[in-house]
C-alpha angles and dihedrals in degrees: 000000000000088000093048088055088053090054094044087052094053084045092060107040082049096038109128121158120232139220086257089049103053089045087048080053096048088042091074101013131079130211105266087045092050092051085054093042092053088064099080121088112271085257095056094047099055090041084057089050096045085053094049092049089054090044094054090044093044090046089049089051098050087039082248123156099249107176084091098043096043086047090055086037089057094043093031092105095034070113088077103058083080090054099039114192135186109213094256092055092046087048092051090055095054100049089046097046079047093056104036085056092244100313093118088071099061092049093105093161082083106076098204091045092044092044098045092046085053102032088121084069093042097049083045091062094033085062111028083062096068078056100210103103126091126244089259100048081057104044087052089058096039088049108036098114090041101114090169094071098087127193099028092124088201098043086051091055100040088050084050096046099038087050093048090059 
């Protein structure tokens, strides 16, 4: 686990999106969803992308309809442009939730830790507010780091993929 954080940290401080990338975006965005999608760090955006991309290729492969599930893939962490994090202070809250056992995550009184630990709720009413997604779109992205909730096939793949990138 130590050595794939490793990995996710150089990801991030070498994270640039590409041509392919920004067309991949357009493709299931719309403008409006692009212009709310740009407002994640450059980290965050490639990691949505990287998740997409996993989502789409993990869809083909199980003859599953992707364009939803690549469309709440691109917007699942829109919850994190109200906790904005470099990658040294993500790492550091990592390490620190890891050591403390957990506990990090409960101290509610520090507005960055309590909004990136909940940034699944906060994407949910960021984007339950432009009231034009469906009930599912929304649960997918509130729940997308719920790995207690057992059977959702789409949940399932958007938690594996979200967790490989």
């Amino acid at each position: 686990m130590s050595l794939y954080r490793v990995k996710q940290f150089f990801w991030a401080i070498t994270a640039k999106m590409s041509l392919e990338d920004i067309n991949f975006i357009k493709s299931y965005l719309n403008s409006s969803e692009v212009e709310l999608f740009n407002t994640l760090t450059g980290y965050e955006q490639k990691h949505s992308v990287n998740v997409a991309m996993d989502v789409k290729e993990t869809c083909r492969a199980k003859n599953m309809n992707s364009y939803n599930m690549i469309r709440v893939a691109l917007l699942h962490d829109i919850g994190k442009t109200q906790a904005r994090l470099n990658p040294i202070e993500k790492s550091i809250f990592v390490i620190i939730n890891k050591l403390s056992k957990g506990r990090l995550k409960n101290i509610k009184t520090l507005k960055k830790v309590e909004k990136y630990y909940n940034h699944g709720e906060i994407g949910y009413r960021i984007l339950k507010e432009c009231g034009k997604y469906d009930d599912r779109f929304l649960y997918l992205i509130e729940n997308h780091h719920n790995k207690s909730i057992v059977g959702d096939k789409e949940l399932e793949i958007l938690i594996e993929s979200d967790d490989k990138n």
